[in-house]
VOBA-1610 file (N, C-alpha, C; in pm, whole numbers, padded with zeros to 5 digits, always signed):
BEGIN
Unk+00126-01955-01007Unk+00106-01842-00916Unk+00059-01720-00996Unk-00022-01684-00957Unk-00120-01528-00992Unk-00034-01411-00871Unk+00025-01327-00978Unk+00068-01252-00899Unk+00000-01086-00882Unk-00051-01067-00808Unk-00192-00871-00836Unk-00140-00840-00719Unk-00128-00688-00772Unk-00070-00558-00754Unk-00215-00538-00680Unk-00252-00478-00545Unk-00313-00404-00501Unk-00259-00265-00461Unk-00377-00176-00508Unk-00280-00074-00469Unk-00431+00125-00454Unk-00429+00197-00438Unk-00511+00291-00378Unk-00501+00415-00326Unk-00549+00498-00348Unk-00540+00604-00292Unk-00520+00644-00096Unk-00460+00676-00065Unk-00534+00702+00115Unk-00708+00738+00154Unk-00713+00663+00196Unk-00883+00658+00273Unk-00950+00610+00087Unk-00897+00529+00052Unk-00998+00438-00077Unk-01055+00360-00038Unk-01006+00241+00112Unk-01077+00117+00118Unk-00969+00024+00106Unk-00825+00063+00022Unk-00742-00053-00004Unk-00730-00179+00116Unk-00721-00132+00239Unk-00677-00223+00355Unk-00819-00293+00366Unk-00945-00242+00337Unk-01075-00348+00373Unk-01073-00441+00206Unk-01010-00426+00113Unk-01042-00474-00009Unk-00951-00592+00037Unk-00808-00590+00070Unk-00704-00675+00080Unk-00762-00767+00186Unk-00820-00693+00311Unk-00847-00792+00386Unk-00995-00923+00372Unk-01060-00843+00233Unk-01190-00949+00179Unk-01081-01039+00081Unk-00975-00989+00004Unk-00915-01126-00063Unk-00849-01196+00019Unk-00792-01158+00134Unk-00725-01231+00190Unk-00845-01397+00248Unk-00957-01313+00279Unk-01070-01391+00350Unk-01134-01507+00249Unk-01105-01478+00092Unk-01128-01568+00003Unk-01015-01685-00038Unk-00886-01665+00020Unk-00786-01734-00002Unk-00662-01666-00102Unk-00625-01561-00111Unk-00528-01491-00122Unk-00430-01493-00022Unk-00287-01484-00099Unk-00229-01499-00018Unk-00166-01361-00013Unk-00198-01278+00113Unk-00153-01139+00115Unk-00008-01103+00154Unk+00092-00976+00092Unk+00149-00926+00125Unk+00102-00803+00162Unk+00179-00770+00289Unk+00129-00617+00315Unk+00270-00511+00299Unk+00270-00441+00195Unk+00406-00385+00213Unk+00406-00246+00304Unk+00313-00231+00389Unk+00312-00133+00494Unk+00356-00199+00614Unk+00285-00308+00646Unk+00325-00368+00746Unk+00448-00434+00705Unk+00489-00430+00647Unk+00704-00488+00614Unk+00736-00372+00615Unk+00712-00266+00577Unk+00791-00146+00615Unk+00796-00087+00765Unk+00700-00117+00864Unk+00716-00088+00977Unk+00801-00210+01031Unk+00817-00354+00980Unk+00924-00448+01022Unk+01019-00434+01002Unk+01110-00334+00882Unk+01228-00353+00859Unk+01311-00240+00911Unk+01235-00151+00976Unk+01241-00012+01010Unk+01241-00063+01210Unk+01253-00124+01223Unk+01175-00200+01427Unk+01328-00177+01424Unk+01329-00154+01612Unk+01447-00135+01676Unk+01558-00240+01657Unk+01656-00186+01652Unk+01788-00341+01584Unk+01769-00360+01408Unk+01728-00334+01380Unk+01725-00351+01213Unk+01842-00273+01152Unk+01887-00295+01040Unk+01998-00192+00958Unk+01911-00073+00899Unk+01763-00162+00880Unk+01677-00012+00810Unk+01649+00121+00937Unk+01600+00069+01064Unk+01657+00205+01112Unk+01741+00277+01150Unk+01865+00204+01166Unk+01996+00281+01162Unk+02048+00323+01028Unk+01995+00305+00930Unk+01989+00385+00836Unk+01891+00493+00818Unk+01787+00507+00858Unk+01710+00611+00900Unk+01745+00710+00967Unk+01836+00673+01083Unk+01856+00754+01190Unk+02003+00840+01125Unk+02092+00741+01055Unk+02197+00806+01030Unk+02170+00937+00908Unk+02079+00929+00843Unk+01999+01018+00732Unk+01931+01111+00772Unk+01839+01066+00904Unk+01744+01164+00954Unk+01780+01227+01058Unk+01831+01178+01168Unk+01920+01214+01310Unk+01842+01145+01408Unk+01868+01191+01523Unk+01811+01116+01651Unk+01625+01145+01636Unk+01632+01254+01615Unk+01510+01357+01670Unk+01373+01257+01600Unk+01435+01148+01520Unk+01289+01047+01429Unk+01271+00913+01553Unk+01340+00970+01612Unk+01340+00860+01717Unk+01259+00853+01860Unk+01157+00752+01894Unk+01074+00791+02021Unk+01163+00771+02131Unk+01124+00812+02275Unk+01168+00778+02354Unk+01231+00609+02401Unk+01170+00567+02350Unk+01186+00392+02369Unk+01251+00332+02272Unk+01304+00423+02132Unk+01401+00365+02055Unk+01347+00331+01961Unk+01244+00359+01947Unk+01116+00256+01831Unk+01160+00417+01709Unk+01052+00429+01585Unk+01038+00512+01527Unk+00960+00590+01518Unk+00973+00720+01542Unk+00858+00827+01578Unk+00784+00796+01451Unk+00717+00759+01407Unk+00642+00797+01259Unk+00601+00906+01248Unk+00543+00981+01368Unk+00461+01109+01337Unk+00586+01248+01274Unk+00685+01225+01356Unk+00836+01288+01360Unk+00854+01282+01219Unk+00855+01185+01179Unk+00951+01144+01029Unk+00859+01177+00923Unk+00720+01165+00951Unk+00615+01196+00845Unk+00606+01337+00835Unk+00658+01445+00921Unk+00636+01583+00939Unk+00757+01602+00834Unk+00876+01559+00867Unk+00982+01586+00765Unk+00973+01532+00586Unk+00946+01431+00601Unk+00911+01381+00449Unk+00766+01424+00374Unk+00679+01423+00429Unk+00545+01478+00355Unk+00618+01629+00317Unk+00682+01739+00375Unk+00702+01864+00376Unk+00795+01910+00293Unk+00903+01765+00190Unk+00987+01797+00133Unk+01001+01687+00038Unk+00959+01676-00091Unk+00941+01570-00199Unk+01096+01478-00156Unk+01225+01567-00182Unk+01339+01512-00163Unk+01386+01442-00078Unk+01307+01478+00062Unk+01360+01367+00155Unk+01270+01248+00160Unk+01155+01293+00123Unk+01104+01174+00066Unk+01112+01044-00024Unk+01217+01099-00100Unk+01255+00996-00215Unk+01384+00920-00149Unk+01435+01026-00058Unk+01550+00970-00012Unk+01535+00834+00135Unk+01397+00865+00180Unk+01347+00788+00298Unk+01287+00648+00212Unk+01203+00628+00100Unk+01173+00552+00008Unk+01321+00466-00051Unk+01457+00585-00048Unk+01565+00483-00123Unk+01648+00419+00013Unk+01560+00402+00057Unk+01686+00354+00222Unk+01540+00212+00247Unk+01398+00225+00236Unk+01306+00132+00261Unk+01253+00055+00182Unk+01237+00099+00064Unk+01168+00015-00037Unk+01230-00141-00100Unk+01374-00076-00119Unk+01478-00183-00146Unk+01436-00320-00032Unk+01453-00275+00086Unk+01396-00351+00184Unk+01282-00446+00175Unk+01189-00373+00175Unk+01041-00427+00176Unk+01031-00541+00052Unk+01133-00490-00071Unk+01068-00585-00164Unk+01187-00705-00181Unk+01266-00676-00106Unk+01367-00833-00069Unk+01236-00968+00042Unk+01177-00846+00167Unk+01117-00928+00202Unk+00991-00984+00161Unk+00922-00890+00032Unk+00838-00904+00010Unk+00849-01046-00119Unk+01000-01033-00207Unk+01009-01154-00262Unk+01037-01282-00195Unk+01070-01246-00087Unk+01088-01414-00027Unk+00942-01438+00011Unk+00867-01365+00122Unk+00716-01438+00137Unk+00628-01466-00022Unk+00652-01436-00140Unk+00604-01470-00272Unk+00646-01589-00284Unk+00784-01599-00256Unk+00826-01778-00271Unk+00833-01831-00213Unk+00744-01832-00078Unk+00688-01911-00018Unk+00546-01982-00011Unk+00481-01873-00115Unk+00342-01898-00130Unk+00302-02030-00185Unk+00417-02057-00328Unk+00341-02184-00385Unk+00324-02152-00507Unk+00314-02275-00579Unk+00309-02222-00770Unk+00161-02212-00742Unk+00056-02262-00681Unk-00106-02226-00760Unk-00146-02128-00661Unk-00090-02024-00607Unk-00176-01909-00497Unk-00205-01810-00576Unk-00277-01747-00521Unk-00310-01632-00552Unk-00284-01502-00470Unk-00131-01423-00525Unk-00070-01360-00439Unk-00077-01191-00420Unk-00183-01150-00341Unk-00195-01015-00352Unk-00098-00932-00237Unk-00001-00840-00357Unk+00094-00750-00251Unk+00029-00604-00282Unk-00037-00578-00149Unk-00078-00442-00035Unk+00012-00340-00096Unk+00029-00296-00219Unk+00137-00154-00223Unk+00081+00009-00220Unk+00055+00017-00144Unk+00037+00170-00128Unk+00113+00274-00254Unk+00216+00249-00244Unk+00279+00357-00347Unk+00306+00278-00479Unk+00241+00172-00543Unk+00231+00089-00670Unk+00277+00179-00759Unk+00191+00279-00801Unk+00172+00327-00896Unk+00320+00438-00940Unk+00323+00508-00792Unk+00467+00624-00788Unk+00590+00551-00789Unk+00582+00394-00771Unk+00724+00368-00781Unk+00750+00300-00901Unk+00656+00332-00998Unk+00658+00234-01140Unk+00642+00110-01161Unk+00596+00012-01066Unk+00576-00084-01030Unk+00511-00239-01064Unk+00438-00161-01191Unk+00304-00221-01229Unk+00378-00340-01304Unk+00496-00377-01390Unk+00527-00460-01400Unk+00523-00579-01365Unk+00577-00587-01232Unk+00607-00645-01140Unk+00474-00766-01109Unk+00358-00699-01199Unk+00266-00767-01136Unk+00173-00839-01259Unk+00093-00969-01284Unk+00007-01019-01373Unk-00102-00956-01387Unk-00129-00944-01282Unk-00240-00816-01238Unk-00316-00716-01174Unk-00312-00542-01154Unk-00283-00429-01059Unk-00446-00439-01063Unk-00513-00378-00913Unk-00638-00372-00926Unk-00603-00243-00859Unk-00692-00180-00878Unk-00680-00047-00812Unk-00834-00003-00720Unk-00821+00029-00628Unk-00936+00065-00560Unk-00958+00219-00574Unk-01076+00243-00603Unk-01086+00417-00637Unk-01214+00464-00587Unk-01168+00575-00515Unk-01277+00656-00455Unk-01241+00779-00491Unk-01370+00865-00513Unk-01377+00995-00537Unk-01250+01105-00394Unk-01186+01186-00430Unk-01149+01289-00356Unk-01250+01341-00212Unk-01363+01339-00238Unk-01392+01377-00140Unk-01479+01284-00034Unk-01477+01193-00132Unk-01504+01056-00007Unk-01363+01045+00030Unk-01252+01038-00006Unk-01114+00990+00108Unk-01111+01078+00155Unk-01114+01244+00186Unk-01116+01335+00251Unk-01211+01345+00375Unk-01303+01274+00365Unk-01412+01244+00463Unk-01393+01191+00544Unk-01318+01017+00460Unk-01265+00899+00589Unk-01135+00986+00637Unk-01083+00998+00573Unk-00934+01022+00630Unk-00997+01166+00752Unk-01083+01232+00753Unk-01093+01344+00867Unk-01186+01262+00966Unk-01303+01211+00926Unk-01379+01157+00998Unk-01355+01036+01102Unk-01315+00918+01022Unk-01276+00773+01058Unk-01083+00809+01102Unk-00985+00869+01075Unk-00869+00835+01088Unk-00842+00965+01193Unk-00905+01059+01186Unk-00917+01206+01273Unk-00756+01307+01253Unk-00788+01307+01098Unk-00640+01372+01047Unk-00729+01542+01036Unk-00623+01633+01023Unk-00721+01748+01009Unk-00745+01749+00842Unk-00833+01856+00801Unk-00808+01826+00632Unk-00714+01907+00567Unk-00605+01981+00632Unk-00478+02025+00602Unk-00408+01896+00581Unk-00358+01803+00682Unk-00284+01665+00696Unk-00354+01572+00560Unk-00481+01576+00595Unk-00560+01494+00470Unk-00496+01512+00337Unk-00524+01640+00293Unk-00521+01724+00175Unk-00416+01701+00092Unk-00239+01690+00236Unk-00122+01721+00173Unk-00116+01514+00181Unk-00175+01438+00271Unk-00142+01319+00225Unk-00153+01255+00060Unk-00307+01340+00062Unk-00341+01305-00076Unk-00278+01361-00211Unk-00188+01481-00177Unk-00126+01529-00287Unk+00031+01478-00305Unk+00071+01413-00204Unk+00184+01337-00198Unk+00184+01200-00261Unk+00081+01205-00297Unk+00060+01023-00362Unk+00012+01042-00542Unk+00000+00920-00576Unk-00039+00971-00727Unk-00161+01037-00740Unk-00224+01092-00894Unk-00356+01126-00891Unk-00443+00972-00914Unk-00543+01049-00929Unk-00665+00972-00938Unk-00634+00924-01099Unk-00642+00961-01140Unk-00602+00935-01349Unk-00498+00845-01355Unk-00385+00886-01269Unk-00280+00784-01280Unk-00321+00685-01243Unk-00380+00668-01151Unk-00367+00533-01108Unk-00474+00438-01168Unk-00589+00519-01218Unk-00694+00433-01295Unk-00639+00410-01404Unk-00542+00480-01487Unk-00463+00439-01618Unk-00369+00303-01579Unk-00346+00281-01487Unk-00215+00167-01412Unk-00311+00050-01412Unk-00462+00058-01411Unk-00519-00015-01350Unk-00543-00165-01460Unk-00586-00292-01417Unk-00617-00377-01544Unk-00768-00369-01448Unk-00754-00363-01340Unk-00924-00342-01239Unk-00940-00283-01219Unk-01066-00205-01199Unk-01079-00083-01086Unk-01189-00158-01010Unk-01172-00083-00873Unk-01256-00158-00770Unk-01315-00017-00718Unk-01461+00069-00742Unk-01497+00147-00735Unk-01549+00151-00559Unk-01500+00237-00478Unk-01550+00198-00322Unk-01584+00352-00303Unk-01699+00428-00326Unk-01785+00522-00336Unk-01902+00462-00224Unk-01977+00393-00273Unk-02082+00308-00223Unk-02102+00281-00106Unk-02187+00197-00059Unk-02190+00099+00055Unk-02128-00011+00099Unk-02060-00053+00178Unk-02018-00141+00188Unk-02050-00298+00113Unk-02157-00326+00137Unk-02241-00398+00078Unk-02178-00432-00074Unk-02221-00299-00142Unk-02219-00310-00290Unk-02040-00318-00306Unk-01936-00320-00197Unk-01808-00299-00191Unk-01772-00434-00194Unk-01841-00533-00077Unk-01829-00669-00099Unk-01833-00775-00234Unk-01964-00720-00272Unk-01990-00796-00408Unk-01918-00775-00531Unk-01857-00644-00545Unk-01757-00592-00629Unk-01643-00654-00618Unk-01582-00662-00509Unk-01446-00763-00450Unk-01461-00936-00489Unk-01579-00965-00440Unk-01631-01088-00472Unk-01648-01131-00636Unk-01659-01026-00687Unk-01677-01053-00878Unk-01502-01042-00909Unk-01437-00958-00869Unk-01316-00984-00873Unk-01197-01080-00854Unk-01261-01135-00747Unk-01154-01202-00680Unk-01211-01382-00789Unk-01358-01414-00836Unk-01376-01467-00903Unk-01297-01498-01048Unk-01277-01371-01107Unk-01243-01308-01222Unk-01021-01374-01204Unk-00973-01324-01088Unk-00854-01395-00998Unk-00841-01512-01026Unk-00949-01558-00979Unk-00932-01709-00992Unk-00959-01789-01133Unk-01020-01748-01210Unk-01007-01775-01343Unk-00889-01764-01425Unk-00845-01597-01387Unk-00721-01578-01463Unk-00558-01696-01400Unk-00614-01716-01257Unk-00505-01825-01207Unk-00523-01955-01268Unk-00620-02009-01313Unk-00593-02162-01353Unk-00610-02136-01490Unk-00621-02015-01564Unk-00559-02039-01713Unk-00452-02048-01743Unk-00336-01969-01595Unk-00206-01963-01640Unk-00164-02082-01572Unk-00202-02159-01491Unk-00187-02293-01423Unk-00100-02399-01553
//
């Protein structure tokens, strides 16, 4: 088993990169989408949320306001770390059992958004990092996601820099470009994957 760290800035491309390895035969984790599973109504992760945060993170229907909870944590590093020490623990219990389910010869890419800020890189044979300039994610994230570029601005300063994460990197997956030239880049990579998987085979 080949185990790579995906991981990216907001508005880099990470979710279209994961979803071209997935399309080559990767076997994907998404640790965004396990964090909105372990956090779903009836879980211990949101009654631990709620008992930390109060009712007010809560929608009408019992689900989790995200917008609610993202106003409080983007606005205060501390409750942030403290919303991360109630979820993460989570995500990567579930995220080690779907790994051992994959199989000794897969090729297992886990989706981590915050790779880099949670020290993570260990964890992995090999981190690819997807990187786009500042003001191309400022573009998608106002244009394509319709955040204002206040919301943009502070998403992007809540996450690592750009340096960090190209220093974390053993790849960089440059997504500036065209789509096009985004494909074939993924495609030399995910090649490069598969080499490094049947040497360690």
């Amino acid at each position: 088993m080949l185990r790579v760290g995906l991981t990216g800035g907001i508005g880099a491309g990470k979710s279209e990169v994961a979803r071209l390895f997935a399309s080559y035969g990767a076997v994907l984790i998404d640790a965004d989408r396990i964090a909105r599973e372990v956090v779903e109504p009836g879980t211990p992760g949101l009654a631990a949320v709620v008992a930390e945060f109060g009712a007010g993170v809560l929608a009408d229907d019992g689900t989790l306001d995200r917008a609610a909870l993202a106003r409080i944590v983007f606005a205060d590093p501390a409750r942030r770390e403290t919303l991360n020490a109630i979820v993460h623990p989570l995500v990567r219990e579930r995220s080690a059992a779907l790994e051992r389910a994959a199989g000794d010869g897969a090729i297992v890419v886990q989706d981590v958004p915050l790779l880099v800020e949670g020290g993570m890189m260990s964890h992995f044979d090999v981190v690819v990092v997807v990187d786009a300039s500042p003001g191309t994610q400022l573009d998608r994230l106002v244009r394509l996601r319709g955040m204002t570029e206040e919301d943009a601005r502070g998403r992007m300063a809540a996450q690592a820099t750009r340096e960090q994460r190209r220093a974390a990197a053993d790849v960089v997956i440059d997504n500036d470009g065209p789509r096009e030239a985004l494909e074939a880049r993924v495609r030399e990579v995910w090649h490069d994957l598969e080499r490094r998987a049947a040497a360690a085979a």
